[in-house]
C-alpha positions in Angstrom: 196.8 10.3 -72.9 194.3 7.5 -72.9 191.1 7.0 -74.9 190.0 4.2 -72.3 187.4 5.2 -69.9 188.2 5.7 -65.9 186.5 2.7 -64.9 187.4 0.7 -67.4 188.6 -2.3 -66.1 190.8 -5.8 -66.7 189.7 -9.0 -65.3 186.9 -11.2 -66.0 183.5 -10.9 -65.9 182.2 -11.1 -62.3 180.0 -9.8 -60.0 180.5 -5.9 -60.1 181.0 -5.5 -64.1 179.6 -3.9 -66.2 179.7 -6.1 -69.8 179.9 -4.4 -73.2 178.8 -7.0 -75.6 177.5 -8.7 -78.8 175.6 -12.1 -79.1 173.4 -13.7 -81.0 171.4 -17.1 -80.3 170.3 -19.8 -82.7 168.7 -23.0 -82.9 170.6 -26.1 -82.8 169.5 -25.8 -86.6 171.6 -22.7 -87.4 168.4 -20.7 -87.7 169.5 -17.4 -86.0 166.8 -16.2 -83.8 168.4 -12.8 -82.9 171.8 -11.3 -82.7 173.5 -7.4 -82.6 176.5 -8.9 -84.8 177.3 -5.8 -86.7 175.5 -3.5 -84.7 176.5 -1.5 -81.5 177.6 -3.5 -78.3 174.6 -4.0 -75.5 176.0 -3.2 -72.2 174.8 -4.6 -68.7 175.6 -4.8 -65.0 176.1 -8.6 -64.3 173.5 -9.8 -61.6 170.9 -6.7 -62.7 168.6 -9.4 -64.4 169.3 -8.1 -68.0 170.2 -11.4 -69.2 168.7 -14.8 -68.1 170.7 -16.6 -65.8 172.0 -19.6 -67.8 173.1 -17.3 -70.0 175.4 -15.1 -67.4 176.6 -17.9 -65.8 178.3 -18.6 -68.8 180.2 -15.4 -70.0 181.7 -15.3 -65.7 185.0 -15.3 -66.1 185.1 -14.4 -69.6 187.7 -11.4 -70.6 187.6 -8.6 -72.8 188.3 -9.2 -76.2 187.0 -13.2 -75.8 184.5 -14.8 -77.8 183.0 -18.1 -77.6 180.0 -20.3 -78.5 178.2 -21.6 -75.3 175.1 -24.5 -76.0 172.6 -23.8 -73.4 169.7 -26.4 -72.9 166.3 -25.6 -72.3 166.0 -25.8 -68.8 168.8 -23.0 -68.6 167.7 -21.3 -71.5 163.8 -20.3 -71.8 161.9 -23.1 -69.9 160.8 -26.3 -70.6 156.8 -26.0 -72.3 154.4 -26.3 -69.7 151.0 -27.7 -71.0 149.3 -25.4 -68.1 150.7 -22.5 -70.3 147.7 -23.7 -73.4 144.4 -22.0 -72.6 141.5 -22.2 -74.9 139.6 -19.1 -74.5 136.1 -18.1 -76.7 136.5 -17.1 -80.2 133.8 -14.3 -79.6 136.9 -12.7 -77.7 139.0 -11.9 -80.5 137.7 -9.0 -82.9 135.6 -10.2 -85.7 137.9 -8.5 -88.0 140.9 -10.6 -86.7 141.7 -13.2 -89.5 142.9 -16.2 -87.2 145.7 -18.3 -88.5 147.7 -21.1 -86.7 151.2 -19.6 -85.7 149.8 -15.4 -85.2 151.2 -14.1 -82.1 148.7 -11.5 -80.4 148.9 -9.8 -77.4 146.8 -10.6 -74.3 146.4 -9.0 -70.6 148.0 -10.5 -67.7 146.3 -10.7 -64.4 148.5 -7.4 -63.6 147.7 -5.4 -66.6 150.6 -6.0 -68.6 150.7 -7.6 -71.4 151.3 -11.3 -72.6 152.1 -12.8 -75.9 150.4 -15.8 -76.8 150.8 -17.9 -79.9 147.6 -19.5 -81.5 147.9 -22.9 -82.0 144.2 -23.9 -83.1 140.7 -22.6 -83.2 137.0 -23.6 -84.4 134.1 -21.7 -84.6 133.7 -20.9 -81.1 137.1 -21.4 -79.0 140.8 -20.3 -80.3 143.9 -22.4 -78.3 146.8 -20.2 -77.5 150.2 -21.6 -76.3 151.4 -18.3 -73.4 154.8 -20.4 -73.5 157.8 -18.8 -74.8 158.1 -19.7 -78.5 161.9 -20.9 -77.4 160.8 -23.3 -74.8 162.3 -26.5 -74.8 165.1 -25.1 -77.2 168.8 -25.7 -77.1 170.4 -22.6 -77.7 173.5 -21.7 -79.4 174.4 -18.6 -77.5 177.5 -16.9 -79.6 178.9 -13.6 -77.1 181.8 -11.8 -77.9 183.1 -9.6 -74.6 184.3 -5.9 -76.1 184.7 -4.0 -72.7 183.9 -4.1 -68.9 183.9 -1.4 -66.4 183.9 -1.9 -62.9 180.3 -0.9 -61.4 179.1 0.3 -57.8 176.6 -2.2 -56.8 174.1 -0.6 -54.3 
């Protein structure tokens, strides 16, 4: 008797798959950014938009048990920064009780009601300059993944 799952499958990652898996990602640097090394696997359905592109493209035909070290450039990773992506907005629009410092992430509404980080990267008196660019934009990313599993998945 087997303690593998029905659909687990052999193969490689591909279209169809469902990837059990850790990762983490760091900066060129070593600085690690975020990983699940030592924690449970994340599972996904390749193509179901959990992981960014670049990043998929480069565990496809990767088998279970396999672990490698990909270096993913911005433009694959999280964007180039866009200077478009810098608003200054009034300082009477933050809560008076909001001690402003250079580098505080706070959360802003987006044009559909969700919500939108934005970094603030200066301020006066009476305007604060956010950067809405992902704080990994224009980042090379070291992108460690080690594959545990894959099951085969009904795509519908």
């Amino acid at each position: 008797m087997s303690d593998i799952a029905d659909n687990d499958m052999d193969g490689n990652v591909s279209e169809g798959t469902r990837v059990f898996l850790n990762f983490s990602l760091a900066l060129e640097d070593g600085d690690e950014v975020d990983s699940n090394f030592g924690g449970e696997a994340v599972s996904f359905a390749i193509g179901d938009g959990s992981l960014l592109p670049g990043f998929e493209r480069r565990i496809i035909g990767m088998q279970s048990g396999e672990r490698k070290l990909f270096q993913v450039p911005p433009e694959e990773a999280f964007g180039q920064p866009n200077e478009n992506n810098v608003q200054r907005v009034p300082r009477d629009g933050f809560d008076e009780d909001l001690e402003l410092e250079l580098g505080l992430v706070c959360s802003f509404a987006d044009a559909s009601g969700g919500e939108l980080p934005g970094m603030i990267v200066g301020f006066d008196d009476t305007e604060v300059t956010v950067d809405f660019n992902h704080p990994l934009a224009g980042r090379t990313i070291l992108f460690d993944v080690q594959i545990h599993r894959l099951e085969a998945v009904d795509l519908h």
